[in-house]
N, C-alpha and C positions, 0 to 999 in steps of 0.2 A: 255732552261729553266730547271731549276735544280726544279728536285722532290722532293717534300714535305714529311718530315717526318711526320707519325705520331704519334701524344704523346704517345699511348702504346708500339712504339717500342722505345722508350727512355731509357737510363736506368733512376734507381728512385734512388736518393743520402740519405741516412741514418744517417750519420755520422759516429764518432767514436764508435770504437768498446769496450765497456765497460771494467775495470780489470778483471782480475784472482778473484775470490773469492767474485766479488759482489753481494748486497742483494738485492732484490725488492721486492715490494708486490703483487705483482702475476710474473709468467714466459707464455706466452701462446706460445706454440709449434704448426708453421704452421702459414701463411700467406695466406692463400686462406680465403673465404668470414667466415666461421667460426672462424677462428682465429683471423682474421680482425676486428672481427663484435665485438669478447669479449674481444681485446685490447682498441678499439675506445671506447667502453659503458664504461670498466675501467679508461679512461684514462681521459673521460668526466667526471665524477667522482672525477677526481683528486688523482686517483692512479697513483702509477710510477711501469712499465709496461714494462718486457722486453720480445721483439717479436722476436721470431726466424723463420727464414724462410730456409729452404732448398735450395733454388735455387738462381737466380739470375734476377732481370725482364731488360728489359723484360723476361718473361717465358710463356711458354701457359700450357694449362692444358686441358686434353682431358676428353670433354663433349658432351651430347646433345645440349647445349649452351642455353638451354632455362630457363628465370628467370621469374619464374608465379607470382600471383600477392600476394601471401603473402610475399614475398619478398620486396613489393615497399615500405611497413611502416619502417623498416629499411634504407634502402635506403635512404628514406626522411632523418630519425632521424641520419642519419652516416653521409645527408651531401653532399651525391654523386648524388644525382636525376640530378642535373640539368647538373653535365658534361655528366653525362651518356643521357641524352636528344639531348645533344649537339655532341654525339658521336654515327657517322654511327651505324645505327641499325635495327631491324625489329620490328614492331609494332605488338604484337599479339593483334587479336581481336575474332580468333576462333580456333577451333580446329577441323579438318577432319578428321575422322574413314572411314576404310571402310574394310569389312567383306572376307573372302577367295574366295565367289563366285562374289566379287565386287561392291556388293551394298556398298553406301555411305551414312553416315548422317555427319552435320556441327552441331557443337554446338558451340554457340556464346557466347563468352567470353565479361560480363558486359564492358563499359571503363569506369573507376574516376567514380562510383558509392560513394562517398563519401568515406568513410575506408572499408567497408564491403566486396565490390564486385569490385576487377580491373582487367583489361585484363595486360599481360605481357609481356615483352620484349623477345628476340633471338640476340644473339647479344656472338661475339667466347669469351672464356672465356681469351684468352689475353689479349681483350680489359676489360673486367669487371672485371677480378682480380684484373690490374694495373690501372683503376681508384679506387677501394677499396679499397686497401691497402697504395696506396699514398696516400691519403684521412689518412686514420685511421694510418699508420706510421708519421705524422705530429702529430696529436694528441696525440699519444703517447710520443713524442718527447719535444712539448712542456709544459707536465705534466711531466717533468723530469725522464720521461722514456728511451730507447734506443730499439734499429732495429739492428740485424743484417742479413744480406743474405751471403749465400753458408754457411750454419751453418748445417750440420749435428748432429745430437744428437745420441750421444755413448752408453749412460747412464743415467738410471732417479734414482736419490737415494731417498731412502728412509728413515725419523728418525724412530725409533721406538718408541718415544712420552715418553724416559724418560732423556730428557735434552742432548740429541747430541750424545748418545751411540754409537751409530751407525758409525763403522771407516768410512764409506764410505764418511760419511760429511767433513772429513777433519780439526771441527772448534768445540772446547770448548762451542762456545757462542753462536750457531746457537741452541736454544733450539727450539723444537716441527716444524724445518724446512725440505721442500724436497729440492731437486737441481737437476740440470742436468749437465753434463759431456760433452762439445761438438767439436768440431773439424769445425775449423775455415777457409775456404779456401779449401775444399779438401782432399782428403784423407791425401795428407802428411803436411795437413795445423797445424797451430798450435791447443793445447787442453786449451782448460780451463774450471772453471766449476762454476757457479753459482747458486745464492738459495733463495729461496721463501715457506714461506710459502702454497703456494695459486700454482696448475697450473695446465692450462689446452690443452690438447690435441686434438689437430688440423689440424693435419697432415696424413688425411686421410684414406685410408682403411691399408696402412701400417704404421700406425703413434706410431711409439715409445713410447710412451706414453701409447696407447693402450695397443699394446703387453707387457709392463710392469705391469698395471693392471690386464687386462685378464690373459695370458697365466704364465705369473711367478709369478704373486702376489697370484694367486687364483687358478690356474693349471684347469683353465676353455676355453673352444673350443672359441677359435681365430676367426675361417672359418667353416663356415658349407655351404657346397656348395650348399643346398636346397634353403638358404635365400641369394647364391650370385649369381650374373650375371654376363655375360661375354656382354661386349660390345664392338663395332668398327665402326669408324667411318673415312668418307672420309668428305673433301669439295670440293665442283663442280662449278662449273660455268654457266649460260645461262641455265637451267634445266625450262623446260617449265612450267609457272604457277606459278609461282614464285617470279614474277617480281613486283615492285611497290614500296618495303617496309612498306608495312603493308597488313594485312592477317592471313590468316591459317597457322597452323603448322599441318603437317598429320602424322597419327598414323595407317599404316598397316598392317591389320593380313594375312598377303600374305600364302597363299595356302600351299608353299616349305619351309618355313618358321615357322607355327605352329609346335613349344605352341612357339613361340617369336613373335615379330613383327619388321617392319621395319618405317623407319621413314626419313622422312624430313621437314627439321627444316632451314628457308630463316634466315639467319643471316644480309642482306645489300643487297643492289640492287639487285646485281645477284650472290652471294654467296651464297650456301646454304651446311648446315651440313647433308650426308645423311648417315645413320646408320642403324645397326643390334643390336639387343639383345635378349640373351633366360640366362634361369634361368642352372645354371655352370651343376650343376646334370643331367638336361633334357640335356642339350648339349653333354653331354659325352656319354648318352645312345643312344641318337641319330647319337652317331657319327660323326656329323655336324663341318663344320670349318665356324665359321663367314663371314671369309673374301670370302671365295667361296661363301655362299649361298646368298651376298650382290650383289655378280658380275653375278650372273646368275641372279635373278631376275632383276637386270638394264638391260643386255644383253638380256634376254631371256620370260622376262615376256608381254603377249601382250598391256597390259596401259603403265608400266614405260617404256620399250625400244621405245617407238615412242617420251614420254616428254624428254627420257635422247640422242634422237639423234643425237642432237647438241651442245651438253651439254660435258665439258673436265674438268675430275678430278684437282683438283691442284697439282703438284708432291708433293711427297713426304708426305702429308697430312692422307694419312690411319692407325690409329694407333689402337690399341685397349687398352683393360683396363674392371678394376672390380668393380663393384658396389654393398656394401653390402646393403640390404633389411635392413627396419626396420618392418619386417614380426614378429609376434610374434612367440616366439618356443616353443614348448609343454613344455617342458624338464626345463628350464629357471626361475628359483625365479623371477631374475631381466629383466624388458625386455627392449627391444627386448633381450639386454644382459646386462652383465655388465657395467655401465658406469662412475662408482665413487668409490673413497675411500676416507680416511682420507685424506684433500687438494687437491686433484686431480679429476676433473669432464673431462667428454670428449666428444665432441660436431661435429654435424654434421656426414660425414663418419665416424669418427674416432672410432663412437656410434654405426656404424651402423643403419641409420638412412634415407637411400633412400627409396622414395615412390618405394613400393611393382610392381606398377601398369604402373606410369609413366614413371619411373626412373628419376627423376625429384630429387635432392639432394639439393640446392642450398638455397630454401627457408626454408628447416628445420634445414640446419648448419648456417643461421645468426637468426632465431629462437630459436634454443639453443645457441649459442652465445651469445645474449643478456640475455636467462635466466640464464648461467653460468657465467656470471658477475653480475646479480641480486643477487645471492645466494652470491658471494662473497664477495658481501658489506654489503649484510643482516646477514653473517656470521651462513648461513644457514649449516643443516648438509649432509654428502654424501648421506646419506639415505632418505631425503627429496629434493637431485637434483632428484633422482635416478624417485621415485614416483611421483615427477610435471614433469618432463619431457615426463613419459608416459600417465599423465593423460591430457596431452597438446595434444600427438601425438598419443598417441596410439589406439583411435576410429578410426581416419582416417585412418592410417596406418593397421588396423584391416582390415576394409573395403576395402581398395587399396589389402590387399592382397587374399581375397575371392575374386575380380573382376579378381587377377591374374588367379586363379585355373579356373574361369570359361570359364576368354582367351583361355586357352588350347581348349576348346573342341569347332571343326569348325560348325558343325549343330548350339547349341547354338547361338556363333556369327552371323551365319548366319542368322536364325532367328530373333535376336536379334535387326541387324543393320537394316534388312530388314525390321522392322516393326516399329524401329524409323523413320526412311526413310521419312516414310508415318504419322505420329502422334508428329504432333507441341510438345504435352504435353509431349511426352518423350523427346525430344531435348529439354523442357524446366528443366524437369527436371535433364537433365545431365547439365546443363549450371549450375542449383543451386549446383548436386553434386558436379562438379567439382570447384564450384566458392565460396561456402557456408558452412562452419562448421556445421552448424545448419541442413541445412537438408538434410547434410550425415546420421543425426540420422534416415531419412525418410527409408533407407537400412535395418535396427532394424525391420519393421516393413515388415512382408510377405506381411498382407494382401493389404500393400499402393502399395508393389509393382506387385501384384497379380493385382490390379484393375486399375492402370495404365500399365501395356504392355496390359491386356485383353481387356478391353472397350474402 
């Protein structure tokens, strides 16, 4: 009997590949869930919409794999809910902490609490890229837009807003337009370059687009290794505890491991994503390599080395990678940093925009994604992407990253898990934290937190 494919390992067909010199009204750089998220809002819209993508799908892209539940109102609104239903997955419904001396608390993630409060999916991100972007490259498609994949971008030009001055455009008639320069196929693929008005970057923590803004446009810090992390992840097999497809995802603070944590994350029956991350600066002083201190605590730790005992990596599956914070910087007008200029907004990684705390990136690059296609049709200006974006994220993200600083220190943890453990109201309150805008505000407030750990 012949093996069944399946649909994320498909390729996804685009069409043709637009001319040399075409106009649209937005470009979005990057095909992952941000970029995805601000062609498909564009393109529902009835803009035409050209989506570049880097790679080729299928493609994977190395994650925690976990999509929380602010994530699932786009989802709905994009269109994908029901195949991603319909497509092998983990059902989160909590989340397990547990402290460097090993105490444990669970905190239970709401389900379908109407819009407010949902628990979220785990699920590899080959599979959830390539049902979003097939998803949102149709829509684009059929609003007279175009898709290309193995698109490299060379180049983001810039007008300088007095009717096409700028040689770099190429065209007399392109007034008050950007464009990009890109290479088609490959290094020694063909170039062409196209232009928009309107575009945005999506293409991750090294997304072209960024480092255009950032670093050339504005001669402002790119990487600040404080606000980035190094992460690395394997996927395993038969890991004990794991089994069912729906459950906990666990969170960590292992002993050999502080100020980072370790993690695993059931993506499918008996799949699971198990991972390291410490913040890039802490890691260097520490001297630490990921991938060692990930294989000694499976190897060598006395709880994981009995659930990993029967338990077999996937080959070839260990990869690592960076993830920038959207931690605020002292130093920073714009926060976390820069994220816009004149036509150009840039969303998800590419912003800078990973929870501080969780590392959890996925639900604020289709987040801002749909708000940078809001502004786009509203013909909003940079300077008001720049302030609703932090004024959406930036509490939380505030607060994810004070929970970071206090990760670090083990007594605290200790204490901390140790006396959730034993006190319903604090796991209730971390369920609201972690599930509830509204009463992260509760964090603002010493003395609520003063009277819920004491009494």
């Amino acid at each position: 009997m012949a093996q069944t494919t399946n649909s994320w390992e498909l390729p996804i067909a685009t069409g043709e590949v637009p001319s040399d010199n075409s106009t649209f009204d937005a470009i979005v750089v990057g095909g992952g869930p941000g970029g995805s998220a601000a062609a498909g809002y564009l393109a529902m819209a009835g803009k035409s919409v050209l989506l570049l993508e880097k790679g080729v799908w299928p493609r994977d892209k190395i994650c925690g794999d976990a999509v929380g539940g602010k994530s699932l109102s786009h989802v709905k609104a994009l269109g994908v809910k029901e195949a991603l239903e319909n497509s092998p997955h983990f059902r989160v419904t909590g989340i397990k902490f547990s402290s460097p001396k090993g105490n444990t608390v669970r905190v239970a993630l709401p389900e379908e609490d109407v819009q407010r409060l949902e628990a979220g999916y785990a699920l590899p991100r080959i599979q959830f890229d390539h049902l979003l972007f097939d998803r949102c490259q149709h829509l684009v498609r059929e609003s007279g837009g175009m898709v290309i994949q193995d698109c490299a971008v060379k180049d983001v030009l810039f007008d300088d807003g007095n009717g096409g001055d700028d040689p770099g455009l190429g065209t007399g008639n392109m007034r008050h337009a950007h464009g990009v320069t890109v290479t088609i196929g490959g290094r020694g693929g063909e170039q062409r370059t196209y232009f928009s008005k309107e575009i945005v970057g999506a293409a991750g923590y090294q997304c072209p687009v960024a480092k255009a803004v950032v670093k050339e446009s504005f001669s402002e810090e790119m990487v600040d290794n404080t606000h980035y992390c190094g992460g690395y992840r394997e996927y395993w097999r038969n890991v004990e505890g794991c089994s069912g497809g729906v459950g906990d995802i666990e969170i960590h603070f292992v002993d050999s491991i502080i100020p980072g944590y370790f993690w695993i994350f059931p993506v499918s029956e008996d799949v699971v994503n198990v991972g390291v991350g410490m913040v890039i600066n802490l890691l260097k002083k520490e001297k630490k390599k990921l991938k060692a201190l990930q294989k000694d605590v499976i190897e060598n730790h006395p709880i994981f080395k009995e659930r990993f005992a029967n338990s077999e990596m996937i080959k070839g599956s260990g990869k690592g990678w960076q993830l920038p914070f959207g931690s605020p910087r002292k130093k920073e007008k714009n926060q976390p940093r820069r994220a816009s200029m004149n036509g150009i907004r840039l969303v998800g990684d590419s912003a800078s925009l990973v929870d501080p705390f969780s590392g959890e990136g996925v639900g604020n690059a289709l987040v801002t994604g749909e708000l940078a296609a809001n502004h786009i049709l509203a013909g909003k200006s940079p300077e008001q992407y720049q302030e609703e974006m932090w004024a959406m994220l930036g509490p939380e993200l505030t607060n994810s990253y004070r929970m970071q600083k206090l990760s670090r220190k083990k007594w605290l943890l200790n204490w901390f898990v140790g006396k959730a453990s034993k006190k319903p109201v604090i796991q209730e309150m971390m369920t609201e934290m972690i599930a509830s805008k509204e009463a992260q505000e509760n964090l603002h407030s010493p003395w609520f937190m003063f009277k819920t750990l004491m009494f």
